[in-house]
Backbone bond lengths (Angstrom), bond angles and torsions (degrees), N, CA, C in turn:
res aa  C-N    CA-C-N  psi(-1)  N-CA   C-N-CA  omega(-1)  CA-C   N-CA-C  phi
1 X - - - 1.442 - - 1.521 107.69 -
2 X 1.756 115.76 131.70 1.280 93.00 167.41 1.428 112.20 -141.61
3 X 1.279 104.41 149.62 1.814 107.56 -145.46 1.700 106.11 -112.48
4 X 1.089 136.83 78.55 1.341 113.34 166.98 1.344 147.85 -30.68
5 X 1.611 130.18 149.88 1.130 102.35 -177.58 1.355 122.31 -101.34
6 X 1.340 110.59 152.67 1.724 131.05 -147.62 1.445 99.86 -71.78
7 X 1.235 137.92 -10.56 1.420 123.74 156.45 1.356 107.10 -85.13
8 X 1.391 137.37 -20.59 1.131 116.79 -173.83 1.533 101.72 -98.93
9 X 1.387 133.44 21.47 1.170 132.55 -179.18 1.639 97.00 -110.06
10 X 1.006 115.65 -56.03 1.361 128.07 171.00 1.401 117.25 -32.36
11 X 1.406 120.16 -48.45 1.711 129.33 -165.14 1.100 95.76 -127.30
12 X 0.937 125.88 3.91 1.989 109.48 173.38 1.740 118.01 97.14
13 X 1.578 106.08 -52.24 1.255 108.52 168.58 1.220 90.47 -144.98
14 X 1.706 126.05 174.21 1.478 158.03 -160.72 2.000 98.77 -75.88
15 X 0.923 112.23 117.33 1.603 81.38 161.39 1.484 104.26 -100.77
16 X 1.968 111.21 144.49 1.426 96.33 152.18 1.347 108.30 -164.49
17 X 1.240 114.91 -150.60 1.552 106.59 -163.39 1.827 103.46 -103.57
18 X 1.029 84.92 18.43 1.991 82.68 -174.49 1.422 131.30 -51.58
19 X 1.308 110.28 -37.89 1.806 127.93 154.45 1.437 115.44 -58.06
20 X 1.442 120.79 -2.06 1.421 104.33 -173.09 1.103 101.82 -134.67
21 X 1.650 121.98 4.35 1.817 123.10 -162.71 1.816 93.58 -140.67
22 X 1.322 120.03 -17.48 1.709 109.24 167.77 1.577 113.50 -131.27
23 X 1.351 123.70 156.97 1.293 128.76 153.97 1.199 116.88 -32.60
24 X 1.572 119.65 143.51 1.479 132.94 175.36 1.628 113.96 -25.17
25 X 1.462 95.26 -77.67 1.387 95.00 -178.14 1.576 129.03 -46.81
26 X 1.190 115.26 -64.06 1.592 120.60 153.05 1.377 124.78 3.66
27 X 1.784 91.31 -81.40 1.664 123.06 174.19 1.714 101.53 -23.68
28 X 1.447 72.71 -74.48 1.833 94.96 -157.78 2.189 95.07 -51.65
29 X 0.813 134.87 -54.04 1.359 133.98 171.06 1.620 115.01 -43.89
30 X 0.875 119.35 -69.08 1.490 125.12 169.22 1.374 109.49 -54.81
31 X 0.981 140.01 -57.04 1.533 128.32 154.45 1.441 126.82 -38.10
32 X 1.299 114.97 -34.42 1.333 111.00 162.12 1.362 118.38 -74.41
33 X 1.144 126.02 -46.26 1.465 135.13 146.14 1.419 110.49 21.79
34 X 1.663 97.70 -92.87 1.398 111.37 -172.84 1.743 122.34 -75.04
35 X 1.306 92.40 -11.21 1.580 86.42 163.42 1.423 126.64 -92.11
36 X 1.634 123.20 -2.61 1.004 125.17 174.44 1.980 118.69 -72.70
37 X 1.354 126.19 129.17 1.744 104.27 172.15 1.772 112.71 -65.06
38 X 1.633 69.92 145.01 1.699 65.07 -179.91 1.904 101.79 -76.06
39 X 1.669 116.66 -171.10 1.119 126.85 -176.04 1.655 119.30 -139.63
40 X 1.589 95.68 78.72 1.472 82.03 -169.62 2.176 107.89 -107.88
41 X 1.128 82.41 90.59 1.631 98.27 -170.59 1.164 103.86 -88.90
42 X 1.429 125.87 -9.35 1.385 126.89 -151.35 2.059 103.77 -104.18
43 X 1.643 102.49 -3.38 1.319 119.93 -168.80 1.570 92.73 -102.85
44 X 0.807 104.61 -15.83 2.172 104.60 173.61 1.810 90.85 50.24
45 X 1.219 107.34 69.12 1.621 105.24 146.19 1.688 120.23 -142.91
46 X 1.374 94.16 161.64 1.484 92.60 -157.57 1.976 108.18 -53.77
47 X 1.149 106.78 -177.14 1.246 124.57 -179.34 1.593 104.47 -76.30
48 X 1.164 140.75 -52.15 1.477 136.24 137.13 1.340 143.69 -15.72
49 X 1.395 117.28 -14.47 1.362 152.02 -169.93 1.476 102.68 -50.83
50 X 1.758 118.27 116.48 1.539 116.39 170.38 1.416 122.96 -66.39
51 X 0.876 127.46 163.10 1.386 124.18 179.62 1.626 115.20 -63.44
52 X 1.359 103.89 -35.56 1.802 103.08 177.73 1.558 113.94 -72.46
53 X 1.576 121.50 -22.68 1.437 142.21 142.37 1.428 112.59 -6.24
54 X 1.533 86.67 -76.49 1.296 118.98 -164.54 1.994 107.24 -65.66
55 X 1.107 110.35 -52.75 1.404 124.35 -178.62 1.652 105.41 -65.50
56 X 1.205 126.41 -44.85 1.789 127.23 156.42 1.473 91.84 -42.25
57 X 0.980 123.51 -104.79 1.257 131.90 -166.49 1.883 120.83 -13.42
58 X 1.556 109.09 -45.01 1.168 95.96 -178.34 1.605 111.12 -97.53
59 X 1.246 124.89 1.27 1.070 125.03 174.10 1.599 120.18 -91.47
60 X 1.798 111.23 -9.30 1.193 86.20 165.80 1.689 111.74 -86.18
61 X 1.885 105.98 -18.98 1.520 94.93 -175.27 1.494 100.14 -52.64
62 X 1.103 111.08 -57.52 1.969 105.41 -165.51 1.186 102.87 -41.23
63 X 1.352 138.22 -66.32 1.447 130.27 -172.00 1.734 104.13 -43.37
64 X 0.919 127.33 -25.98 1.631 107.95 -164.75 1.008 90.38 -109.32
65 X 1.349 133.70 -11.47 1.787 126.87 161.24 1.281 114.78 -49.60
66 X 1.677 104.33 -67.27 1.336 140.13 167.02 2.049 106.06 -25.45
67 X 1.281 79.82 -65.56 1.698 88.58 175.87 1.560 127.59 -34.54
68 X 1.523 85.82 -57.05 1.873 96.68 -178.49 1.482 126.97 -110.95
69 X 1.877 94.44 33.31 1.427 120.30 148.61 1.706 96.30 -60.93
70 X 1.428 96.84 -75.39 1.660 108.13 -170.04 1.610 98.45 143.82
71 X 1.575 103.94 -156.57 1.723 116.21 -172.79 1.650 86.36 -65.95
72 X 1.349 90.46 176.79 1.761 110.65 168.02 1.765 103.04 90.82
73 X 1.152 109.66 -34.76 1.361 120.34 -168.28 2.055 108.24 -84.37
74 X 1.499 108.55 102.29 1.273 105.64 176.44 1.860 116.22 -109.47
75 X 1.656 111.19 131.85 1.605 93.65 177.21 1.074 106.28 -118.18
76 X 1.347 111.02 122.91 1.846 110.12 -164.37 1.423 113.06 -78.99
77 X 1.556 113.65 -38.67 1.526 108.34 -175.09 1.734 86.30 161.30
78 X 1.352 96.13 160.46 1.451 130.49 164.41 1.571 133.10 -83.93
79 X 1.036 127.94 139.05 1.720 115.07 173.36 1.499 116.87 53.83
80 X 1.820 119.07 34.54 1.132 149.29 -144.03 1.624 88.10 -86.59
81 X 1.554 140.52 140.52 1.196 133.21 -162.35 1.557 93.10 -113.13
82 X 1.577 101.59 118.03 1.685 96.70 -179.14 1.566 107.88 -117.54
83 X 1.681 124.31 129.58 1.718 94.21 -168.73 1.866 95.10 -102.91
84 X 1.050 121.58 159.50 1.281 136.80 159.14 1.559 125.66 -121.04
85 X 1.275 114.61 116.65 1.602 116.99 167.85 1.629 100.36 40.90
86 X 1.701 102.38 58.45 1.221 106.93 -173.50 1.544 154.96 68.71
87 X 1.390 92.48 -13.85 1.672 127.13 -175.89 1.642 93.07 -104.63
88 X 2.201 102.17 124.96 1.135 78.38 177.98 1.816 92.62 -122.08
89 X 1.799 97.95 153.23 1.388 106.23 -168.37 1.681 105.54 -119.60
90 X 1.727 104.32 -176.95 1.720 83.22 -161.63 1.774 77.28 -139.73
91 X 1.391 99.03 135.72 1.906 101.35 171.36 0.992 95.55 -94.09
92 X 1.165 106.71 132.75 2.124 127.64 169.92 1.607 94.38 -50.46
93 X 1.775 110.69 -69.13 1.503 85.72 -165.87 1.938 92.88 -128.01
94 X 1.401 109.01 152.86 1.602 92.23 165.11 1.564 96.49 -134.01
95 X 1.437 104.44 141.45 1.333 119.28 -178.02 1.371 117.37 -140.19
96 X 1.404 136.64 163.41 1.373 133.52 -164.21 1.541 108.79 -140.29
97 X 1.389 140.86 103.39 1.099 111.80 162.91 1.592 106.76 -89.52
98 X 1.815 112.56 148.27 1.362 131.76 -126.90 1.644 92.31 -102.45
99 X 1.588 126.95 -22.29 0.761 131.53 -118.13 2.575 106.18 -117.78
């Protein structure tokens, strides 16, 4: 399955600051970056697949990645609610290595 990403589906291409924050070469790589789909075939879900689908799916691979790192390796949680200067925001994933 391969899924583009939803800002760059939305607007056509990614906007970002990559021409103004890395070297040419860089730029131009990371810009391609986000226009490439990603390929997550390896999660065996259908082509229909919701986005929270999709986010189960890669969070249990990380955990069993995570796993057979070994000790040192902590995964606190997903969609973790962080507030700032009143604004509150959510980390996809927060993790700690311990070590």
């Amino acid at each position: 399955m391969q899924i583009e990403s939803s800002l760059y589906r939305r607007h056509g291409k990614a906007t970002t600051n990559f021409q103004n924050t890395l070297p040419k070469p860089q730029s131009d790589l990371a810009h391609q970056l986000l226009k490439d789909p990603y390929n997550f075939d390896f999660l065996t879900l259908s082509q229909d697949a919701h986005e929270r689908e999709i986010e189960e799916g890669l969070l249990a691979h990380l955990r069993r990645f995570l796993i057979e790192l070994g000790t040192g390796f902590a995964f606190v949680g997903s969609q973790v609610p962080l507030e700032i200067a009143g604004e509150e925001y959510r980390l996809v994933l927060l993790f700690y290595h311990l070590q």
